[in-house]
C-alpha positions as CSV (number, residue, x, y, z in Angstrom):
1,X,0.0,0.0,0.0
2,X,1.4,3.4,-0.8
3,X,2.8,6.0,1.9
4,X,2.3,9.6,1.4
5,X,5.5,11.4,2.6
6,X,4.5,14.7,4.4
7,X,5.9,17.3,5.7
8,X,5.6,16.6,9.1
9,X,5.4,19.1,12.1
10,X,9.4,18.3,13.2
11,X,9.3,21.3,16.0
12,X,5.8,22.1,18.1
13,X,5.8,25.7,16.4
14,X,6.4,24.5,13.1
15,X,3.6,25.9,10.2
16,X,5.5,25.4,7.1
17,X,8.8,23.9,6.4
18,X,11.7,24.5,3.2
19,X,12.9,21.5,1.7
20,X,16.9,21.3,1.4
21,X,18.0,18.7,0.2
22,X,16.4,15.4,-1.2
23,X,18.7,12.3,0.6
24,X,16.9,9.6,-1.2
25,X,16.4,9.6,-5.0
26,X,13.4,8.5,-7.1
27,X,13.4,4.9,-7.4
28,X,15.2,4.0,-4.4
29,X,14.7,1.4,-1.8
30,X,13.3,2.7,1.5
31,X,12.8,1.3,4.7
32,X,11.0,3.0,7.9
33,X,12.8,4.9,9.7
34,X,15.5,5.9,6.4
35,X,16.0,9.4,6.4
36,X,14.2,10.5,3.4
37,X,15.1,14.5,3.3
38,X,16.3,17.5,5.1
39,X,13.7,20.1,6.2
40,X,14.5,23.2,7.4
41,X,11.8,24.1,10.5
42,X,11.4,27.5,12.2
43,X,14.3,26.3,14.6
44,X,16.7,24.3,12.6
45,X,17.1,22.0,10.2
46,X,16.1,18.5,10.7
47,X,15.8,15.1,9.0
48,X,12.7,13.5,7.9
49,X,12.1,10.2,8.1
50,X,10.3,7.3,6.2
51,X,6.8,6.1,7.2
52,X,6.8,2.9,5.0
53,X,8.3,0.5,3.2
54,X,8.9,0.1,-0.7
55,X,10.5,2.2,-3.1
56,X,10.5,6.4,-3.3
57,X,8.1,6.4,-6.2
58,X,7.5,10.3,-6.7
59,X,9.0,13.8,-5.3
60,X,6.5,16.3,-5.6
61,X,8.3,19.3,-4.7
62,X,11.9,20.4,-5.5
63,X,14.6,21.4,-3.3
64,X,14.2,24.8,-1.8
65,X,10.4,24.6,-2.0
66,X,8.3,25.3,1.3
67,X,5.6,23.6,2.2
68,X,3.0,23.4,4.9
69,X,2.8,20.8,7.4
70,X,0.7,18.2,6.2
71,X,1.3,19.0,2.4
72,X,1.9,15.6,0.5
73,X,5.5,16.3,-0.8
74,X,6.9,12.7,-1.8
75,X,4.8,8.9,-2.6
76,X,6.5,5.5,-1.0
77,X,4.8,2.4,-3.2
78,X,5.7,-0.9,-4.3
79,X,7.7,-0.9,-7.5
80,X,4.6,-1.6,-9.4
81,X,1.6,-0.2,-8.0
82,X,-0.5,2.4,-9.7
83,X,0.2,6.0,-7.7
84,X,-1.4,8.6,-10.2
85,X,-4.2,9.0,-8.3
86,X,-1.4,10.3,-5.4
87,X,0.6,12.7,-7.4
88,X,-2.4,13.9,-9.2
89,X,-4.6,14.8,-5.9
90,X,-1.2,16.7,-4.8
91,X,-0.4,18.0,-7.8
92,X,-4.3,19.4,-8.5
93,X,-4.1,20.5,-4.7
94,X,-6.5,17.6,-3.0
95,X,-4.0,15.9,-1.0
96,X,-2.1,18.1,-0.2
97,X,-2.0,21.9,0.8
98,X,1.4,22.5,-1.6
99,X,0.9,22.5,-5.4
100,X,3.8,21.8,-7.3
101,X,4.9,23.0,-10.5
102,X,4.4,20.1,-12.9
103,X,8.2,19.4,-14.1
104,X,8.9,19.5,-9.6
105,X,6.9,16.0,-10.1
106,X,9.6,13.4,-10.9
107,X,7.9,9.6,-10.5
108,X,9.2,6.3,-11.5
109,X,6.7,3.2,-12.8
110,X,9.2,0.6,-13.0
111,X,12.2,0.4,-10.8
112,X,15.6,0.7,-12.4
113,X,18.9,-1.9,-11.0
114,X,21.2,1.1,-10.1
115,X,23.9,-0.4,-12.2
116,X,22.1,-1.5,-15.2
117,X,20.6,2.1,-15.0
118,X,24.0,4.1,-15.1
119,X,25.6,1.7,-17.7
120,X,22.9,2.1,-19.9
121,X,22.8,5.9,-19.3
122,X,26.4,7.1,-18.4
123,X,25.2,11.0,-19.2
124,X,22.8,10.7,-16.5
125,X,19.7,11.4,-18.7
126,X,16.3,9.5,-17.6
127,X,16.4,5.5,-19.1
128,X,13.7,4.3,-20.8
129,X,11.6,7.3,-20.9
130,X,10.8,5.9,-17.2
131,X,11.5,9.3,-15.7
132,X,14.9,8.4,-13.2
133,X,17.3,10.2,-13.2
134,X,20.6,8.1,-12.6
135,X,24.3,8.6,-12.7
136,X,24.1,12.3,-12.4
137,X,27.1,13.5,-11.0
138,X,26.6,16.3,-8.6
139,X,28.0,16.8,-4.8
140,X,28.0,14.3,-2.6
141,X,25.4,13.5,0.3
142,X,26.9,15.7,3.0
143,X,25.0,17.2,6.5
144,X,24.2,20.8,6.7
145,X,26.5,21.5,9.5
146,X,29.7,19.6,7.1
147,X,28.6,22.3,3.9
148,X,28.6,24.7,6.2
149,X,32.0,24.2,7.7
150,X,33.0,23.4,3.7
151,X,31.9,26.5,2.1
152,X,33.6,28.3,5.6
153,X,37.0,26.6,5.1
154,X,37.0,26.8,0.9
155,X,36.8,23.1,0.8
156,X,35.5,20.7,-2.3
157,X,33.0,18.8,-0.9
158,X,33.5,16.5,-4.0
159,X,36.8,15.5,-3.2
160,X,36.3,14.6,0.0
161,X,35.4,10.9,1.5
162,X,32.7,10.4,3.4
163,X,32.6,8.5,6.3
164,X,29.0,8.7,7.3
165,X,26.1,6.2,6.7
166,X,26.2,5.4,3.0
167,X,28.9,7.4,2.3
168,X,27.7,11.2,3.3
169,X,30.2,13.5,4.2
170,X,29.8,14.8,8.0
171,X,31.7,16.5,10.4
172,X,35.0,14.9,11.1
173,X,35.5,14.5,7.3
174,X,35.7,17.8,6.7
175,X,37.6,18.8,10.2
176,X,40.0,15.4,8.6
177,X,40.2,17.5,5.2
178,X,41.0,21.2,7.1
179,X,43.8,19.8,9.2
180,X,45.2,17.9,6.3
181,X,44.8,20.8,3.5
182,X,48.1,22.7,2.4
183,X,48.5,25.9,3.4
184,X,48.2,28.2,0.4
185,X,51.0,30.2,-0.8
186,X,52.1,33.5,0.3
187,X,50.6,36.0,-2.4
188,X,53.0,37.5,-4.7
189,X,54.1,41.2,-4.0
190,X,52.9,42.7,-7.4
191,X,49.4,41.0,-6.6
192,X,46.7,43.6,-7.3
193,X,44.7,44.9,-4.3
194,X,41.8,43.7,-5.7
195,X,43.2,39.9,-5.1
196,X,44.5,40.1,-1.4
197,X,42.6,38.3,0.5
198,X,39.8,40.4,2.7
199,X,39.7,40.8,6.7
200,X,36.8,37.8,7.7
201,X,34.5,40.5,8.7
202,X,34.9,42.3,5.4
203,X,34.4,39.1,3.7
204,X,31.2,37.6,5.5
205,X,29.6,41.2,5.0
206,X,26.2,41.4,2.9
207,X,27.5,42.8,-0.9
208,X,24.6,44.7,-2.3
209,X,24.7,44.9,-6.2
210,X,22.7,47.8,-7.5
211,X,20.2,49.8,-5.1
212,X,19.0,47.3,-3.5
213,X,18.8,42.9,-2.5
214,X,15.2,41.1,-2.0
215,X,16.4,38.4,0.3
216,X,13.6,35.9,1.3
217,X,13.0,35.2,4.5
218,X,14.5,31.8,6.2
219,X,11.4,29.7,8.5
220,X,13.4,30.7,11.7
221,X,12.9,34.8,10.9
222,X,9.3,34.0,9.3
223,X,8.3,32.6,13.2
224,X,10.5,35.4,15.2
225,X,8.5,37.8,13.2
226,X,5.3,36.2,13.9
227,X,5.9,35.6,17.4
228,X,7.4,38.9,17.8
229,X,4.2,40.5,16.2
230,X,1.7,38.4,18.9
231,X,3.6,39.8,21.8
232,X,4.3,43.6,21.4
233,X,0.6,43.4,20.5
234,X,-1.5,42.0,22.3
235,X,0.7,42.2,25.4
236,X,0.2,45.0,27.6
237,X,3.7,45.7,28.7
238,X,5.3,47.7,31.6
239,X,9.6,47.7,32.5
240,X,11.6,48.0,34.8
241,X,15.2,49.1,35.1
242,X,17.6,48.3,37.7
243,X,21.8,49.3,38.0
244,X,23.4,46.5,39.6
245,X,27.0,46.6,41.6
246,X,28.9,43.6,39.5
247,X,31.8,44.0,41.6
248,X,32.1,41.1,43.7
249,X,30.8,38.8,40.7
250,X,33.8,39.9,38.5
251,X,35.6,38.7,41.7
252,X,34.1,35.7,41.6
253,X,34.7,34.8,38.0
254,X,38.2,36.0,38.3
255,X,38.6,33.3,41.0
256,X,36.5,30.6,39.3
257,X,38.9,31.4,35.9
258,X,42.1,31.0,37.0
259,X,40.8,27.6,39.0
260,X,40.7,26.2,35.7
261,X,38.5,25.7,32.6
262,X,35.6,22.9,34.5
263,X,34.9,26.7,36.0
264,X,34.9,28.9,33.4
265,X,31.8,30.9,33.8
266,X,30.5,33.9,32.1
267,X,28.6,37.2,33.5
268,X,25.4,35.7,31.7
269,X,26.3,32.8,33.4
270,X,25.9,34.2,36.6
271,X,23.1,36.1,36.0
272,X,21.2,33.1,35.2
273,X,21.4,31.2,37.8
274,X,20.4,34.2,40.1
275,X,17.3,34.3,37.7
276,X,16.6,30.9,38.1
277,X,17.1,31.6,42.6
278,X,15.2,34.5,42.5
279,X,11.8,32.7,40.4
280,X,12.0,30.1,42.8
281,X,11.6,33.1,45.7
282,X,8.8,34.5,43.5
283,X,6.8,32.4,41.7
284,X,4.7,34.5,40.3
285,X,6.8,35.4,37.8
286,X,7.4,32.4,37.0
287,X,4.6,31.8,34.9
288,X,3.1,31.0,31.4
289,X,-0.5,33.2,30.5
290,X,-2.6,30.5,29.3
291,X,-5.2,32.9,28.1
292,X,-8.2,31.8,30.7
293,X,-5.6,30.8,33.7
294,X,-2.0,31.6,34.4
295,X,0.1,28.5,34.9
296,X,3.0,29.1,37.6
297,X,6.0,26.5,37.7
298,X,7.7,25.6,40.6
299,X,10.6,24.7,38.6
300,X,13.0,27.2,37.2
301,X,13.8,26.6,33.5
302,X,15.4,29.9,32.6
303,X,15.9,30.9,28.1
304,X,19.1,32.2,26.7
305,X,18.5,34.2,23.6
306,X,21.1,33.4,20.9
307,X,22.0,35.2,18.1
308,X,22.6,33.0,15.0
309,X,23.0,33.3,11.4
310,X,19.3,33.4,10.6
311,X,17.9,34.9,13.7
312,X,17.3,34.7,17.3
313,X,16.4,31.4,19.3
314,X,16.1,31.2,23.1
315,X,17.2,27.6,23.7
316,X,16.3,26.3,27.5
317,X,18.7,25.5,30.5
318,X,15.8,23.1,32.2
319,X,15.7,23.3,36.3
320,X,18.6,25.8,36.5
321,X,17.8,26.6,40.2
322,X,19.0,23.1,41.2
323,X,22.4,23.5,39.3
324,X,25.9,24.6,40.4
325,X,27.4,27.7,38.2
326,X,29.8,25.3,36.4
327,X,27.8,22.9,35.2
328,X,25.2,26.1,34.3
329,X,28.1,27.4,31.8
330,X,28.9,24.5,30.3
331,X,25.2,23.5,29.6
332,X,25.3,27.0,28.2
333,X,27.5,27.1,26.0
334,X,27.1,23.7,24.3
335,X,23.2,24.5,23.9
336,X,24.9,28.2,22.0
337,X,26.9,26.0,20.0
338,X,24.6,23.7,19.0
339,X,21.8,26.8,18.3
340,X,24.4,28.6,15.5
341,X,24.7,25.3,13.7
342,X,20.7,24.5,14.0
343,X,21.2,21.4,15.6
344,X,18.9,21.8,18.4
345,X,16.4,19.1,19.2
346,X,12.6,20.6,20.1
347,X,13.0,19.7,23.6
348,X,16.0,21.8,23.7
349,X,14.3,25.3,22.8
350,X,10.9,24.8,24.2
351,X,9.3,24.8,27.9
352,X,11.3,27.9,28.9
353,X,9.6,29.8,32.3
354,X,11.3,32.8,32.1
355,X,14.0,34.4,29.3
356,X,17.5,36.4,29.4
357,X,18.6,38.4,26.7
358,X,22.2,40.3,27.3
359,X,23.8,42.3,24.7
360,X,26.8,43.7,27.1
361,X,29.0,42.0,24.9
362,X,28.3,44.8,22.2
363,X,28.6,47.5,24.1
364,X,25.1,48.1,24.5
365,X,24.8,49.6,28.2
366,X,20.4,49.1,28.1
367,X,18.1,48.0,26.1
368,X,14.3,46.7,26.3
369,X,13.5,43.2,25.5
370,X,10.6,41.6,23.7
371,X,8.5,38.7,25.8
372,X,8.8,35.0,24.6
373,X,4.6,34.3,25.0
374,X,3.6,32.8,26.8
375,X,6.2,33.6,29.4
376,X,5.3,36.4,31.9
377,X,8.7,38.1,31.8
378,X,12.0,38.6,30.2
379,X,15.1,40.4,31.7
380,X,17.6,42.1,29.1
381,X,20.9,42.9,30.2
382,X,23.7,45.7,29.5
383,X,27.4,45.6,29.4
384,X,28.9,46.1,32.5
385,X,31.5,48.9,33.1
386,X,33.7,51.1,35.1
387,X,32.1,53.8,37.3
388,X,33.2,55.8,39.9
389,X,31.1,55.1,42.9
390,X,30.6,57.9,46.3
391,X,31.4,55.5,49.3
392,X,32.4,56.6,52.6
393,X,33.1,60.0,51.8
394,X,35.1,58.8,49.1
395,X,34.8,57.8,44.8
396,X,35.5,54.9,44.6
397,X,35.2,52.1,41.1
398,X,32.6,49.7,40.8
399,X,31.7,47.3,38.4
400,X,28.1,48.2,37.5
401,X,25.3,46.6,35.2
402,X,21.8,47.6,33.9
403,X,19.3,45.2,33.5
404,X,15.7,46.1,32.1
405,X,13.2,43.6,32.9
406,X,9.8,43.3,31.1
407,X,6.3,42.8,32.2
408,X,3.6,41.4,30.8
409,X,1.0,42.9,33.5
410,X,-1.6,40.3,32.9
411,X,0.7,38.2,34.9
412,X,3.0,40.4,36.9
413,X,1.7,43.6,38.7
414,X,4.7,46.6,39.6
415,X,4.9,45.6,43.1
416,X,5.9,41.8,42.2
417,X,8.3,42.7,39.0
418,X,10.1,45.4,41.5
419,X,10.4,42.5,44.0
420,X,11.5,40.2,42.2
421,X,13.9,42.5,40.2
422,X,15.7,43.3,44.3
423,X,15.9,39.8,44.5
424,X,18.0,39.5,41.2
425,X,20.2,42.2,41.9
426,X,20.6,41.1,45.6
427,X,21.6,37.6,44.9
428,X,24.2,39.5,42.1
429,X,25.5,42.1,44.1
430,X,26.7,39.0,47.1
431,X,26.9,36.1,44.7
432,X,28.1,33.8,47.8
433,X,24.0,33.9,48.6
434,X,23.6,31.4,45.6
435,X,26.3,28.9,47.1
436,X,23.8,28.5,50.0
C-alpha cells in the first residue's frame, strides 16, 4: 500500500517547512525509519524520516520549495503499484495543501537496477523514458552543519570521502580534510589589491549589487516575526530598570577562571542562575499566560537568547535553580553552539519559564526586550563597566550593570516585578548567597 510522505510538524511551532536537500532519490529502496530529506523548520534544520516500506516512487516538490505541514511532498509504493491517483490529488491540490509545478513531479513506474541504469545511461539522462534520473554527478550527500564548515574553510566537498552512513560526508571529514589541507601560498608582491585576501569580517559582509537585495525570508525569521508580532501586540507591557553593583561577581569569575576551565563561567552565566534563585523566591513570575488561567511552575527553567545566522532562538537551561554555576556554563555554552549550527532538538528550545537576553558583549549599556509568549517576563541585560562610585566620603570604582526587565501585566503587577527585580540584583551584588 502506498505511503504519502509529508511534511511533518518536526518542532511544536512549526507551520510550514523548506525543503533542502532530497537524501533519497526517485526509485530507491526505503525502509522505515530511512531518512528520506532535510527540512529546514522555524528552529533548525532537521531530518525527515520514512513512514513505510517500498520504493521512493514520486517527489513532488523540488529542493528549496516550502511547504505546509501536512502537504503531500513525496509517494513511498511498491515498485509496481499504480500512484497517479497520489501525485495527481497533490499535484491538482486535493492531497495536499502545496501545489507543485508540474516538471517539480519526478515519479518512477518501474524500478531501475542502479547499475544497469548508469551503464545504460552514463550522461545521466532519464532511461527508458521511465523518468529516473541516474548517474548524475553532482555533490555528494553531506550534513548541513559539514557544507557549512565546507563553504567556511573553501573546501570541495567533492573530493572529500565520506565517512557517514552510505557514504555522506559529515563532520570529522571535513575537520579530517581542514587539518590535512596545504597551506596556500604566500601572495606575490605585485598582486593587485583587488586579489589580497579580505579581513573575515569584510568578507562575511552582505554585498549589495545595485540599489537594492530582495532576500527571502528563512522559517526561523518568518516565526520570530510572527511571534514577535503576537507579543508587542497583544501584550500589555510595563519595564523596569535596575543598576546593579557587579563587583564582587567579577571577583568571583576571576577566581573561578584561574581555578581552571571545568569553572569557566561567564557574567550571563551568573546572571542566570540568580534568575533561576530568585523565580523560585517568587513564583509568580514564574509563569506561562494560558489565556483563561495563568500556569506558575515551581521549577525554574530559565531561556538564553542566541544570536545565530538566521535569527534569534532562546534555547532552555531546564531546572537551572538546582544547578551549580559550572555545570550552568557549560550547559550554556554547548546549547549556544549547537543553536548557530541549528542542531537543536525541540526539547531543547521549548518549555522555557522565564527568558535572558544580554547584549553587554556589544557594548550596549540598556536596552528593552521583547517577551517570549507565553512567558510572563524577560530580563535584558547591558554591558557592564567602570564607574566611579561615592562610598564613605570617598569615589570609589565599581563594576556596575543595567538590566531592564519586562512585564507582561496580565501576569506580573509593579509591586511583584520590583520584588523580584531586588531579588536579582541582591543575589548579584553577594553572589556567595547562591552557594547556599
Amino acid at each position: 500500500m502506498a505511503t504519502k510522505v509529508m511534511m511533518e510538524a518536526l518542532s511544536p511551532t512549526m507551520e510550514e517547512g523548506r525543503l533542502v536537500k532530497w537524501l533519497k532519490n526517485v526509485g530507491d529502496a526505503v525502509k522505515n525509519g530511512d531518512t528520506l530529506a532535510e527540512v529546514e523548520t522555524d528552529k533548525a534544520i532537521m531530518e525527515l524520516v520514512a513512514r513505510g516500506d517500498g520504493v521512493l516512487r514520486a517527489r513532488l516538490v523540488e529542493e528549496g520549495s516550502t511547504s505546509a505541514v501536512g502537504a503531500v511532498i513525496g509517494v513511498i509504493a511498491a515498485a509496481d503499484e499504480d500512484i497517479a491517483a497520489l501525485t495527481g490529488a497533490a499535484a491538482g491540490g486535493g492531497a495536499s495543501a502545496f501545489a507543485p509545478s508540474a516538471e517539480a513531479v519526478t515519479t518512477a513506474t518501474t524500478p531501475v537496477p542502479e547499475a544497469t541504469a548508469a551503464a545504460a545511461s552514463p550522461s545521466g539522462q532519464p532511461v527508458g523514458g521511465l523518468g529516473v534520473t541516474v548517474g548524475t554527478e553532482g555533490p555528494p550527500r553531506s550534513s548541513p552543519l559539514a557544507r557549512r564548515l565546507a563553504a567556511e574553510k573553501g573546501l570541495n566537498l567533492a573530493a572529500i570521502r565520506g565517512t557517514g552512513p552510505g557514504g555522506r560526508v559529515i563532520l570529522r571529514d571535513i575537520e579530517a580534510a581542514a587539518s590535512a589541507a596545504p597551506v596556500p601560498a604566500a601572495a606575490p608582491a605585485t598582486a593587485s589589491a583587488s586579489s589580497v585576501a579580505k579581513p573575515t569580517a569584510v568578507a562575511t559582509a552582505m554585498q549589495i549589487d545595485g540599489a537594492y537585495k530582495d532576500v527571502a525570508l528563512t522559517q526561523m525569521r518568518k516565526t520570530i516575526a510572527r511571534r514577535l508580532g503576537e507579543s508587542i501586540g497583544p501584550v500589555p507591557t510595563f519595564y523596569l530598570t535596575s543598576e546593579i553593583d557587579m563587583t564582587n561577581v567579577a571577583k568571583l569569575r576571576e577566581q573561578m577562571v584561574a581555578a581552571g576551565d571545568a569553572f569557566k563561567v561567564s557574567v550571563n552565566d551568573i546572571v542566570i542562575k540568580a534568575v533561576a534563585i530568585a523565580l523560585t523566591r517568587h513564583p509568580e513570575c514564574n509563569a506561562h499566560w494560558m489565556g483563561d488561567s495563568i500556569r506558575y511552575f515551581s521549577a525554574a527553567h530559565v531561556g538564553m537568547a542566541v544570536a545565530t545566522d538566521d535569527g534569534l532562538i532562546v534555547p532552555v537551561i531546564r531546572d537551572a535553580h538546582l544547578k551549580g554555576l559550572g555545570a550552568i556554563g557549560t550547559e550554556a555554552r554547548e546549547l549556544a553552539r549547537r543553536a548557530r549550527e541549528r542542531k537543536l532538538q525541540p526539547a531543547e528550545f521549548t518549555g522555557g519559564t522565564f527568558s535572558v537576553s544580554n547584549l553587554g558583549m556589544f557594548g550596549i549599556d540598556q536596552f528593552t526586550a521583547i517577551i517570549n509568549p507565553p512567558e510572563a517576563a524577560i530580563l535584558a541585560v547591558g554591558g557592564t563597566e567602570t564607574k566611579p562610585v561615592w562610598e564613605h566620603g570617598q569615589f570609589v570604582p565599581r563594576q556596575r550593570m543595567r538590566v531592564t526587565m519586562s512585564c507582561d501585566h496580565r501576569i506580573i503587577d509593579g509591586a511583584v516585578g520590583a520584588r523580584f527585580l531586588q531579588t536579582v540584583k541582591q543575589l548579584l551584588e553577594s553572589p556567595l548567597m547562591m552557594l547556599y
